[in-house]
PDB file as gemmi writes it, atoms N, CA and C in Angstrom:
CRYST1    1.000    1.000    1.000  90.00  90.00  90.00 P 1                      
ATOM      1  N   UNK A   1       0.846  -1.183   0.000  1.00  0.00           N  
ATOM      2  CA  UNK A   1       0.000   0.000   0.000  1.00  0.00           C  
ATOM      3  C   UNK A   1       0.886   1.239   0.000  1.00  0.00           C  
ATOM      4  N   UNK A   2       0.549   2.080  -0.965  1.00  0.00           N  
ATOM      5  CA  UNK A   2       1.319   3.649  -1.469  1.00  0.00           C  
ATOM      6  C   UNK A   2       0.849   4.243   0.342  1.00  0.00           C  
ATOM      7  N   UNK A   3       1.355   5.623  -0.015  1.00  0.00           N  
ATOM      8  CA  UNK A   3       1.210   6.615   0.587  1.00  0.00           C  
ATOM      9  C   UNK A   3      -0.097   6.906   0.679  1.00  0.00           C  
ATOM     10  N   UNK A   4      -0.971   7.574   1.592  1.00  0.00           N  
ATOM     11  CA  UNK A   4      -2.437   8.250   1.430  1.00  0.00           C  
ATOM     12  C   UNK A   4      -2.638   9.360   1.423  1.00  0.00           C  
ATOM     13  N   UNK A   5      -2.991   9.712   0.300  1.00  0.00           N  
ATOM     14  CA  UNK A   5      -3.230  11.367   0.392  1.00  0.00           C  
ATOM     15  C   UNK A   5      -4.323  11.267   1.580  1.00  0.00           C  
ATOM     16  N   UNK A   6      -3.978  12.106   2.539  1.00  0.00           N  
ATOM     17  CA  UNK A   6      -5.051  12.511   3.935  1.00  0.00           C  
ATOM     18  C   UNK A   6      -5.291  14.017   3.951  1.00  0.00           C  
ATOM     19  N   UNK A   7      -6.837  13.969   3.502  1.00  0.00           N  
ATOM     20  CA  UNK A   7      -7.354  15.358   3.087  1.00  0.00           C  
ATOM     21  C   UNK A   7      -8.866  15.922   4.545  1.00  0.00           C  
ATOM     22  N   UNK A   8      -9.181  16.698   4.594  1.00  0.00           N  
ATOM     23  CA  UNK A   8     -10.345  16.832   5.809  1.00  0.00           C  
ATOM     24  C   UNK A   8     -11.582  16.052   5.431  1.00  0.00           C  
ATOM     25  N   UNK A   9     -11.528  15.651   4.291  1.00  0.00           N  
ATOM     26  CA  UNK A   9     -12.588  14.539   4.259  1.00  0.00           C  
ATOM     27  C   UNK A   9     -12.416  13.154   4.578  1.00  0.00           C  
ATOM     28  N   UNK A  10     -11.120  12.548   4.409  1.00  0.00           N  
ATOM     29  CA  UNK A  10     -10.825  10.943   4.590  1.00  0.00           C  
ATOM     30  C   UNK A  10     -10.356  11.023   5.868  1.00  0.00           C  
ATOM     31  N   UNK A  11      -9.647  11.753   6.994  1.00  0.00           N  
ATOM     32  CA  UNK A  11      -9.366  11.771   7.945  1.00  0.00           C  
ATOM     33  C   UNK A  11      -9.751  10.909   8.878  1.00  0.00           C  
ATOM     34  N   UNK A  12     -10.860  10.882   9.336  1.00  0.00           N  
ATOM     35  CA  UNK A  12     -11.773  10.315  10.457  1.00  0.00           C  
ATOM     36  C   UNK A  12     -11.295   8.903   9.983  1.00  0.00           C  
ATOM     37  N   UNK A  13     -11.962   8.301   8.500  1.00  0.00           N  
ATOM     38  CA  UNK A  13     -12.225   7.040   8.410  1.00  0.00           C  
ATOM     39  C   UNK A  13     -10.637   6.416   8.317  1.00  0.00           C  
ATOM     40  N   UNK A  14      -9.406   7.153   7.095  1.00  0.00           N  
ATOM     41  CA  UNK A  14      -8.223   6.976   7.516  1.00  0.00           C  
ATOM     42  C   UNK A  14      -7.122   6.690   8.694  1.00  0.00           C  
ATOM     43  N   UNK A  15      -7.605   7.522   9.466  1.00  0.00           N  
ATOM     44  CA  UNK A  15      -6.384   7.869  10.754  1.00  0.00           C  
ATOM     45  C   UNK A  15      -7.441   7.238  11.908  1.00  0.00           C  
ATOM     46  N   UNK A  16      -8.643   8.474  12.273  1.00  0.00           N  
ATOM     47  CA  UNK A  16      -8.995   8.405  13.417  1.00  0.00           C  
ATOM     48  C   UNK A  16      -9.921   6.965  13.821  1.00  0.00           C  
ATOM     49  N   UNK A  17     -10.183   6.050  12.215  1.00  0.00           N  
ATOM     50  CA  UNK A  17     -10.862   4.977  12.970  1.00  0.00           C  
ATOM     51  C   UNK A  17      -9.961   3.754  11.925  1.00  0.00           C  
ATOM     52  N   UNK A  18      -8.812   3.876  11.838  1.00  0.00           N  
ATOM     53  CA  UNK A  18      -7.980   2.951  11.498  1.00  0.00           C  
ATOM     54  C   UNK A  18      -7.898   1.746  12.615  1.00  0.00           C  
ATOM     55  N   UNK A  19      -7.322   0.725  12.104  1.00  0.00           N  
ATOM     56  CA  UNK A  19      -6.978  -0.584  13.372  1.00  0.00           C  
ATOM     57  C   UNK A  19      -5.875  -0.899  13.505  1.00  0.00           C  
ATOM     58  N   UNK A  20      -5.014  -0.015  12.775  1.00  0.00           N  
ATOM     59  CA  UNK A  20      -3.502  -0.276  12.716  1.00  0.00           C  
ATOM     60  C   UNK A  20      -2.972   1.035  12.961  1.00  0.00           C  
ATOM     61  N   UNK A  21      -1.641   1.171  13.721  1.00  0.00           N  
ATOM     62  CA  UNK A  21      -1.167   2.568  13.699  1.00  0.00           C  
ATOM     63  C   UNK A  21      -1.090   3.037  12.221  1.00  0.00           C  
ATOM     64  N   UNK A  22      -0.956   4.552  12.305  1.00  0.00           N  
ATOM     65  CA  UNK A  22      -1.096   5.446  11.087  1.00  0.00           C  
ATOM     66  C   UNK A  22      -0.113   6.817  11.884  1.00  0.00           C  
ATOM     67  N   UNK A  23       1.203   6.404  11.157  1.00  0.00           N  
ATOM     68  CA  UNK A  23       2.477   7.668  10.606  1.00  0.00           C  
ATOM     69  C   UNK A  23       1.461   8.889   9.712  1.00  0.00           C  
ATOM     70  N   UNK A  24       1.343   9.893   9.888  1.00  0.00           N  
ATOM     71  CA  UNK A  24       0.797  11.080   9.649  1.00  0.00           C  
ATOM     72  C   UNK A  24       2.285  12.430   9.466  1.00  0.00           C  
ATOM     73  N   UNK A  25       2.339  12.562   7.972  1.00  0.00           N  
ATOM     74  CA  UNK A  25       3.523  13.195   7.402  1.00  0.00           C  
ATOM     75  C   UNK A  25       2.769  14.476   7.029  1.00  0.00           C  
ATOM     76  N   UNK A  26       2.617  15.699   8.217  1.00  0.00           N  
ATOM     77  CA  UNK A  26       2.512  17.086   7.654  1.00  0.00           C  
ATOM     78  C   UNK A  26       3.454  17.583   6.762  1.00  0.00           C  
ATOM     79  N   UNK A  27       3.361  17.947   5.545  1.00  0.00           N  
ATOM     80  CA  UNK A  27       4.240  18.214   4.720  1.00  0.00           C  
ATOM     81  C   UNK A  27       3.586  19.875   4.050  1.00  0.00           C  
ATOM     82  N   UNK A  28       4.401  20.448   2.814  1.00  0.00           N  
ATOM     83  CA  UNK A  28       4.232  21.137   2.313  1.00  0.00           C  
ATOM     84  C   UNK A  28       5.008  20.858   0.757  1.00  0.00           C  
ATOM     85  N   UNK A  29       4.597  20.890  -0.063  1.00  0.00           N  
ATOM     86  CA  UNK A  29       5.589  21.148  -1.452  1.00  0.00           C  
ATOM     87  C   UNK A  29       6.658  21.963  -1.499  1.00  0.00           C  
ATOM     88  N   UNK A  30       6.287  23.040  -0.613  1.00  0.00           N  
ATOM     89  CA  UNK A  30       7.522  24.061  -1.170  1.00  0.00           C  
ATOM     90  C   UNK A  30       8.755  23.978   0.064  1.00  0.00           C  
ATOM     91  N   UNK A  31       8.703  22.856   0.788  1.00  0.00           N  
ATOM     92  CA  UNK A  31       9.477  23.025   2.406  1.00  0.00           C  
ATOM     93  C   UNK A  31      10.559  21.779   2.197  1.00  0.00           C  
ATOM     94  N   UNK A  32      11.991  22.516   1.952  1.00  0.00           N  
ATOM     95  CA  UNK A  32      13.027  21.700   1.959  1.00  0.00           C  
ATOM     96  C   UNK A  32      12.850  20.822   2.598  1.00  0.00           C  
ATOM     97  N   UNK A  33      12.963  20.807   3.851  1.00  0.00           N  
ATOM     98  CA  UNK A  33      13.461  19.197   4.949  1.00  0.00           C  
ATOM     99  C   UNK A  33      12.230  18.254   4.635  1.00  0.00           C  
ATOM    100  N   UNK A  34      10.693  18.663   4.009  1.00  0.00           N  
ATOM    101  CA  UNK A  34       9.956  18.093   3.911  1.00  0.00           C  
ATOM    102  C   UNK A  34      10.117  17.403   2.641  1.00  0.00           C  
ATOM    103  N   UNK A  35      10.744  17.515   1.531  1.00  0.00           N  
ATOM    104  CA  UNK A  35      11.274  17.003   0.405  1.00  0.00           C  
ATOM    105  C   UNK A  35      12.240  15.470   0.834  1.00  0.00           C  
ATOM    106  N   UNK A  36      13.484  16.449   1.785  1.00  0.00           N  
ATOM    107  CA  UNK A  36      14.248  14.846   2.199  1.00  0.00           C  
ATOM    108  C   UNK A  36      13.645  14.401   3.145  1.00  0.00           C  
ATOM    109  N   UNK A  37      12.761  14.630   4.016  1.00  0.00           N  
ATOM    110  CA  UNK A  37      11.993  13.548   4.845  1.00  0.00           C  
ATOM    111  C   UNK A  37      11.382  12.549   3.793  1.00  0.00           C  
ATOM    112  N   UNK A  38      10.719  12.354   2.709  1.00  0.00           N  
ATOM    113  CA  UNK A  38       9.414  11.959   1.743  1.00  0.00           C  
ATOM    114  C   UNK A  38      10.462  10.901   1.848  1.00  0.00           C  
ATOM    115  N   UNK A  39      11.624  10.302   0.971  1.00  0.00           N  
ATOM    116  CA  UNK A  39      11.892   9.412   0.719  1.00  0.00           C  
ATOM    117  C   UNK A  39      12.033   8.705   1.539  1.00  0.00           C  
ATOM    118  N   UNK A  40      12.436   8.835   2.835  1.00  0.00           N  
ATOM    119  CA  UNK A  40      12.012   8.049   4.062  1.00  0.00           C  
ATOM    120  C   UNK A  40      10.680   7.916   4.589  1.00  0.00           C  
ATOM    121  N   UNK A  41       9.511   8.629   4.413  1.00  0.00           N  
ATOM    122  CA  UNK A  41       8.180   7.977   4.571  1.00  0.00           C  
ATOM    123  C   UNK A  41       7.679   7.008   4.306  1.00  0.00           C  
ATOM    124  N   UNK A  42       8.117   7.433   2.223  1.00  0.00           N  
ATOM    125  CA  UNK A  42       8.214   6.347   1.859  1.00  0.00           C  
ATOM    126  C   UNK A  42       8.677   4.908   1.797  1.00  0.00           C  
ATOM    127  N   UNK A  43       9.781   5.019   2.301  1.00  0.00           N  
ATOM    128  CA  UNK A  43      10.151   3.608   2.385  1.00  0.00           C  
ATOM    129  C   UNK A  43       9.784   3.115   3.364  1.00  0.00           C  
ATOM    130  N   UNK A  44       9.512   3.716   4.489  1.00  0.00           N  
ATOM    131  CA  UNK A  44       8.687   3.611   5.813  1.00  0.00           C  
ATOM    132  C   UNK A  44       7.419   2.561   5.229  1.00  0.00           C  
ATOM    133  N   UNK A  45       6.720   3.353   4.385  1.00  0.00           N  
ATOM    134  CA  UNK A  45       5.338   3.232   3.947  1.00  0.00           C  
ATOM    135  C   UNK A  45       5.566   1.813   3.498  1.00  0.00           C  
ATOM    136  N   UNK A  46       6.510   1.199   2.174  1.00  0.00           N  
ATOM    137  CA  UNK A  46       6.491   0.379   1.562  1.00  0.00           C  
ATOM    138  C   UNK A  46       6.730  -1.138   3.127  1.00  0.00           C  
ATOM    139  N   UNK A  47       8.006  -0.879   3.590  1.00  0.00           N  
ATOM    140  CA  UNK A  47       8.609  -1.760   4.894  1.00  0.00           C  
ATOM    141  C   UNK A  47       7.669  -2.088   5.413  1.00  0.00           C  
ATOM    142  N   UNK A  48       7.024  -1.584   6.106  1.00  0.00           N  
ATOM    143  CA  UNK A  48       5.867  -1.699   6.936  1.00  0.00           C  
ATOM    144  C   UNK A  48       4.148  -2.187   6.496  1.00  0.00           C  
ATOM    145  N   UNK A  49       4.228  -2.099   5.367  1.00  0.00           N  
ATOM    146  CA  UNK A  49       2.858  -2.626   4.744  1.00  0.00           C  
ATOM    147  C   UNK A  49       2.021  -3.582   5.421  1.00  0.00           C  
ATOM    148  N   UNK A  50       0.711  -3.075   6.113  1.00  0.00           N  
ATOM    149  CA  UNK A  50      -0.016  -3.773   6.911  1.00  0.00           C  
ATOM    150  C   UNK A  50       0.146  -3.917   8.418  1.00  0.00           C  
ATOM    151  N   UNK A  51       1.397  -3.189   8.405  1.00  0.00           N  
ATOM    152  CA  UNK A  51       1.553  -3.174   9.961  1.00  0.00           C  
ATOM    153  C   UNK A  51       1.629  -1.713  10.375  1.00  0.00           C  
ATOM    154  N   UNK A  52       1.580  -1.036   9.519  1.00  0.00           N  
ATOM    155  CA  UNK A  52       0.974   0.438   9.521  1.00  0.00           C  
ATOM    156  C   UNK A  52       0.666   0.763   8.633  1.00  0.00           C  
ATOM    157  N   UNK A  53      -0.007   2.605   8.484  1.00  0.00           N  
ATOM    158  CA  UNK A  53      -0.667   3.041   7.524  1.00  0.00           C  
ATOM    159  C   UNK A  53      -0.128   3.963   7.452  1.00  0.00           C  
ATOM    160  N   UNK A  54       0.167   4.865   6.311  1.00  0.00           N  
ATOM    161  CA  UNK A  54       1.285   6.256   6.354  1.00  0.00           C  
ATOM    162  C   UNK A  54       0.365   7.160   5.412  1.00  0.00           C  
ATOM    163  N   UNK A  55       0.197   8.189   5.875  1.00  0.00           N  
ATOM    164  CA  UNK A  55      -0.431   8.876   5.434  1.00  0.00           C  
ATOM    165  C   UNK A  55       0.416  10.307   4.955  1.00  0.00           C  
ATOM    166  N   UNK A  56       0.162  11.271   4.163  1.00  0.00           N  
ATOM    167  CA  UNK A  56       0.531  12.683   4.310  1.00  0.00           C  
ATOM    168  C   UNK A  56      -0.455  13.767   3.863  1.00  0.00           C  
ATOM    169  N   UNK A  57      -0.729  14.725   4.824  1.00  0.00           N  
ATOM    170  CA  UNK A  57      -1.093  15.944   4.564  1.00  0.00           C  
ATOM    171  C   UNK A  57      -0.706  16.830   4.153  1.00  0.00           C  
ATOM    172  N   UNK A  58      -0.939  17.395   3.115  1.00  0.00           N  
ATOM    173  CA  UNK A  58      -0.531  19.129   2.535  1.00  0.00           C  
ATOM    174  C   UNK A  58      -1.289  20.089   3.130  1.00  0.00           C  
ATOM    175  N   UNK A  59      -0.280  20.802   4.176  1.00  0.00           N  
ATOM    176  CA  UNK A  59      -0.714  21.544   4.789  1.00  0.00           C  
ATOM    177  C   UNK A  59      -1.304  22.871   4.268  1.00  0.00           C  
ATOM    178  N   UNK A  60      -1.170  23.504   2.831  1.00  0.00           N  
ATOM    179  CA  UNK A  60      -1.639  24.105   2.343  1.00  0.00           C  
ATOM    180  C   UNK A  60      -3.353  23.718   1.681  1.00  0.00           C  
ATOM    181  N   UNK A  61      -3.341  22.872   1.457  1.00  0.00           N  
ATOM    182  CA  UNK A  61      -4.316  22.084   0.947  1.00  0.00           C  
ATOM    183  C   UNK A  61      -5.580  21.698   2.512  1.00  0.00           C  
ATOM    184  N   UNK A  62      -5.021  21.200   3.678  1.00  0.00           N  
ATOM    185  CA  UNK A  62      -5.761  20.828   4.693  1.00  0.00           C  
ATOM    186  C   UNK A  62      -5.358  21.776   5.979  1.00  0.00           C  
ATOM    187  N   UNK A  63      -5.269  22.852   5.918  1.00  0.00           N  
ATOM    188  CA  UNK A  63      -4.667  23.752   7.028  1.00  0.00           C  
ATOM    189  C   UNK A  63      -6.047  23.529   8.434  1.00  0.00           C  
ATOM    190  N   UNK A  64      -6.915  23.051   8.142  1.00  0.00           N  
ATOM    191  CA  UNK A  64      -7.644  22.715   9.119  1.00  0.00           C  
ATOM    192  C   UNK A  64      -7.532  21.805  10.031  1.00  0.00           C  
ATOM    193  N   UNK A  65      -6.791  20.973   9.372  1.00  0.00           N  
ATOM    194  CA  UNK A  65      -6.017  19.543   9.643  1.00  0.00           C  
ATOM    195  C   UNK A  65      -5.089  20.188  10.568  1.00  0.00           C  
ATOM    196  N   UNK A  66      -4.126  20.858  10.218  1.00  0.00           N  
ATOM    197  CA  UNK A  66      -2.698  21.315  10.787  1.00  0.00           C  
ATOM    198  C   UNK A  66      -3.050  22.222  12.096  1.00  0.00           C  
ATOM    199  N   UNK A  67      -4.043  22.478  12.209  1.00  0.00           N  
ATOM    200  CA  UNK A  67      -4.310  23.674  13.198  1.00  0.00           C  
ATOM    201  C   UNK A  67      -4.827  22.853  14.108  1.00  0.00           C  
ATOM    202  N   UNK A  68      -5.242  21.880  14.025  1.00  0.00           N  
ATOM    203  CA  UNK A  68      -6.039  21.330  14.843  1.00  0.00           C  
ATOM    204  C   UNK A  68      -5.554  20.316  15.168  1.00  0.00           C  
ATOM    205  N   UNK A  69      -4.343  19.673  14.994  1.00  0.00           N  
ATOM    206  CA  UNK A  69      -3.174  19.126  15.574  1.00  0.00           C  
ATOM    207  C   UNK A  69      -2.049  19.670  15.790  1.00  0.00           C  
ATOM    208  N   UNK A  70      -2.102  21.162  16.543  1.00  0.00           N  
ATOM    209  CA  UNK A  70      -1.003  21.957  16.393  1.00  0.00           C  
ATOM    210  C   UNK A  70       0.400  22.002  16.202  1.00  0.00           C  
ATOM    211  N   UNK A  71       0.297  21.715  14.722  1.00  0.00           N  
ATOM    212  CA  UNK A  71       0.980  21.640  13.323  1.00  0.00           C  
ATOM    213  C   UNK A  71       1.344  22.795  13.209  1.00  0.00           C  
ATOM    214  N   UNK A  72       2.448  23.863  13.905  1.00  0.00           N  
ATOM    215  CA  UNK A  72       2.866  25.251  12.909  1.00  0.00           C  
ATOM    216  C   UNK A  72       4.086  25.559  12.544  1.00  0.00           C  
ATOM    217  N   UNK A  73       5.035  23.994  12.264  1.00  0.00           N  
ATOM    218  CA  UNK A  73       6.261  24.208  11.700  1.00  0.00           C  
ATOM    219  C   UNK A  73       6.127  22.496  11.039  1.00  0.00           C  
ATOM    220  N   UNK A  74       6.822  22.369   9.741  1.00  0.00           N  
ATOM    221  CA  UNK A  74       6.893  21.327   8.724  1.00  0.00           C  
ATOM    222  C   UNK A  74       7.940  21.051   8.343  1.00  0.00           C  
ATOM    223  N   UNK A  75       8.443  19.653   8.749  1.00  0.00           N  
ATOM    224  CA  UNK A  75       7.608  18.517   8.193  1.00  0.00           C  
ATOM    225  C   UNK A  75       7.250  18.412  10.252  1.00  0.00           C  
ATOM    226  N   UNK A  76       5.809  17.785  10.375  1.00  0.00           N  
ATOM    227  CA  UNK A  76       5.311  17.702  11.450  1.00  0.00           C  
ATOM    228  C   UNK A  76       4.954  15.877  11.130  1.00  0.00           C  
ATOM    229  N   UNK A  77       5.662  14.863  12.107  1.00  0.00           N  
ATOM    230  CA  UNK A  77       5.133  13.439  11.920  1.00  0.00           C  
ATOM    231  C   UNK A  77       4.530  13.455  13.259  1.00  0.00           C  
ATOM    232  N   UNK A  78       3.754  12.738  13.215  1.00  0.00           N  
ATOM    233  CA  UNK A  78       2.235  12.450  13.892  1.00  0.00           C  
ATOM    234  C   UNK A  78       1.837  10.862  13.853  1.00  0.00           C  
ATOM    235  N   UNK A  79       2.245  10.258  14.843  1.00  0.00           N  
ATOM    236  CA  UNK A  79       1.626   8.578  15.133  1.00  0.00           C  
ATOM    237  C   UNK A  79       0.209   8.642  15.304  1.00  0.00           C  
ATOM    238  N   UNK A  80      -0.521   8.031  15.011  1.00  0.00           N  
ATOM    239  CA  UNK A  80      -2.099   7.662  15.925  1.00  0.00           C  
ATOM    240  C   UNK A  80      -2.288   5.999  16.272  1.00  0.00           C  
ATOM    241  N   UNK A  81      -2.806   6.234  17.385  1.00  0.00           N  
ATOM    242  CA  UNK A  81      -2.463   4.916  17.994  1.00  0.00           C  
ATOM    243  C   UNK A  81      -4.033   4.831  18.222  1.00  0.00           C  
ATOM    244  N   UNK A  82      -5.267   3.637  17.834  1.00  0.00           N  
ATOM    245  CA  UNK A  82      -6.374   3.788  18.556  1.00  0.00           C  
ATOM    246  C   UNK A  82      -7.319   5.140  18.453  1.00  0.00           C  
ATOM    247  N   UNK A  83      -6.985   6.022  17.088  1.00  0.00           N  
ATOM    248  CA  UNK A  83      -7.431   7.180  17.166  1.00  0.00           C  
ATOM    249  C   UNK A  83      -7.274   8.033  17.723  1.00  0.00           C  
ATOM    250  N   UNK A  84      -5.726   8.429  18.335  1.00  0.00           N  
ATOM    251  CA  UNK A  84      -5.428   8.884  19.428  1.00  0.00           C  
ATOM    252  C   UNK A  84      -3.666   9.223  19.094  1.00  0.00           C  
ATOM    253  N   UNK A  85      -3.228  10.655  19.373  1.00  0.00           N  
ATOM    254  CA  UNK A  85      -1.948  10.858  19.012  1.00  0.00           C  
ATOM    255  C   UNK A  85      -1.180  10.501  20.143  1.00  0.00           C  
ATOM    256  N   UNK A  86      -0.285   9.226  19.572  1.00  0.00           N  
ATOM    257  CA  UNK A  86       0.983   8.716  19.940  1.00  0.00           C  
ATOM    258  C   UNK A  86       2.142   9.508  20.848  1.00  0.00           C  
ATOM    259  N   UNK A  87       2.599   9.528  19.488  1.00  0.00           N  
ATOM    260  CA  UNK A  87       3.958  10.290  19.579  1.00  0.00           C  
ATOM    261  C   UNK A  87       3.827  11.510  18.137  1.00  0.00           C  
ATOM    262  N   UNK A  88       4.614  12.530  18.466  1.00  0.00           N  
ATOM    263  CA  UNK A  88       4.803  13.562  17.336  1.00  0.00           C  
ATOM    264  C   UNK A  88       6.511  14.049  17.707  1.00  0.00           C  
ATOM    265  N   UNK A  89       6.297  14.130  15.977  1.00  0.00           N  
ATOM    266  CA  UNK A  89       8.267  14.673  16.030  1.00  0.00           C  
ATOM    267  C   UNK A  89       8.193  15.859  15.200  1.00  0.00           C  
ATOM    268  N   UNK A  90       8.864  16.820  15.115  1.00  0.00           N  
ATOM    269  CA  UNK A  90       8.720  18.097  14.507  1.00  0.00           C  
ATOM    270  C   UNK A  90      10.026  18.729  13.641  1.00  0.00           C  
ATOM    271  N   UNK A  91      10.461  18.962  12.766  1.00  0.00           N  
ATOM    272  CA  UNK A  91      11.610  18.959  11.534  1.00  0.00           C  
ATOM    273  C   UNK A  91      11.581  17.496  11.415  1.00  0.00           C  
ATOM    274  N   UNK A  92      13.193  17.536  10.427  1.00  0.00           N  
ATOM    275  CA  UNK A  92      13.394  16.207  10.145  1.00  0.00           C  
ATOM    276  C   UNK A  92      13.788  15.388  10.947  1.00  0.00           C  
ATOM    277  N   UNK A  93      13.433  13.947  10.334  1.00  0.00           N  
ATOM    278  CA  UNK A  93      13.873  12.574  11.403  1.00  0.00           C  
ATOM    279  C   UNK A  93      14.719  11.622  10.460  1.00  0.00           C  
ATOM    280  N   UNK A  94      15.635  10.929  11.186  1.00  0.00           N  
ATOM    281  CA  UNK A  94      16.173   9.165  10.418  1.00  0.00           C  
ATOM    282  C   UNK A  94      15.040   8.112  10.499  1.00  0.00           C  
ATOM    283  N   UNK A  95      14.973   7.765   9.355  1.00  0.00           N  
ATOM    284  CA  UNK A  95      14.510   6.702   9.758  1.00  0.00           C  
ATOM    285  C   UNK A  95      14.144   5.480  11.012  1.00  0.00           C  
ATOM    286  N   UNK A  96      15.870   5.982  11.506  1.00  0.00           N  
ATOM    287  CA  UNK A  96      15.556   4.670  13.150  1.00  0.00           C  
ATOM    288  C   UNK A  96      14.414   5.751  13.623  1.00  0.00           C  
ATOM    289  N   UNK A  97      14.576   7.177  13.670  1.00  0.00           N  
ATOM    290  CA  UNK A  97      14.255   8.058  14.587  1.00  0.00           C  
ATOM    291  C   UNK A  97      12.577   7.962  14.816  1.00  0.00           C  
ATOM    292  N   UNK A  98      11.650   7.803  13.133  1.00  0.00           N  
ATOM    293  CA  UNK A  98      10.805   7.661  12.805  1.00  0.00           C  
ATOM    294  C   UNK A  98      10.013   6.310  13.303  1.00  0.00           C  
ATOM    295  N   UNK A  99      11.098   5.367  12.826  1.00  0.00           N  
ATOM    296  CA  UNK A  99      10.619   3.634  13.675  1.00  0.00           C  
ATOM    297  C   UNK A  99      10.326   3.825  14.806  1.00  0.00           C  
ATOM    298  N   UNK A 100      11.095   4.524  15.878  1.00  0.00           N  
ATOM    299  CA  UNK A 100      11.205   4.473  16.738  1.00  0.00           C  
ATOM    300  C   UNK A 100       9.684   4.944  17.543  1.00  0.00           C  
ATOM    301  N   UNK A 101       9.036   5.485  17.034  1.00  0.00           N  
ATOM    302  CA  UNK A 101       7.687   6.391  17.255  1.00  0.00           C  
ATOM    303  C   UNK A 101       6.593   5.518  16.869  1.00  0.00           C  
ATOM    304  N   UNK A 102       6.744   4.232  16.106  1.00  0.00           N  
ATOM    305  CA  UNK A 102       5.805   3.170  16.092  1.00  0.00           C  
ATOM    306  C   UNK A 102       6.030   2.042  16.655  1.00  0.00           C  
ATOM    307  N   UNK A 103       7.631   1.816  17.028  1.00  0.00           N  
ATOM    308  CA  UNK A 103       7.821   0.069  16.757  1.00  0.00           C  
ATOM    309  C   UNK A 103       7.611   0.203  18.248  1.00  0.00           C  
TER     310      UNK A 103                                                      
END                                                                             
């Protein structure tokens, strides 16, 4: 399973009533560190298939989203555990750094 675009409409059924944790990648297009974070989401995303769900938000696109997980610096990662935020990390992460917030 790819990446999920997570927009204010799929949210709830995506993240908040998932059965598996769900990695939540606040991003932006135009935000350096959020560029080299992606390829590690991604591979995040691919590794993990079925044992999590990885999602990303464009914070330009869902700023309702971002405000309301107070989201006001990017790239913002966001665990949900049970519909319920985990852990959150804020700039960039390594990969272990990222595992480390689900495994």
């Amino acid at each position: 399973m790819a990446e999920i675009k997570i927009t204010n409409e799929n949210f709830e059924n995506e993240v908040l009533k998932s059965d598996i944790p769900v990695l939540v990648d606040f991003y932006a297009t135009w935000c350096g560190p959020c560029k080299m974070i992606a390829p590690i989401v991604e591979e995040i995303s691919e590794e993990y298939e079925g044992k999590i769900k990885v999602g990303k938000v464009d914070v330009d696109e869902a700023a309702e989203l971002a405000i309301a997980f107070g989201v006001s610096s990017i790239p913002t990662i966001i665990v949900f555990k049970n519909g319920e935020v985990h852990k959150k990390a804020v700039g960039y992460r390594s990969k272990k750094e990222l595992e480390d917030m689900f495994v």
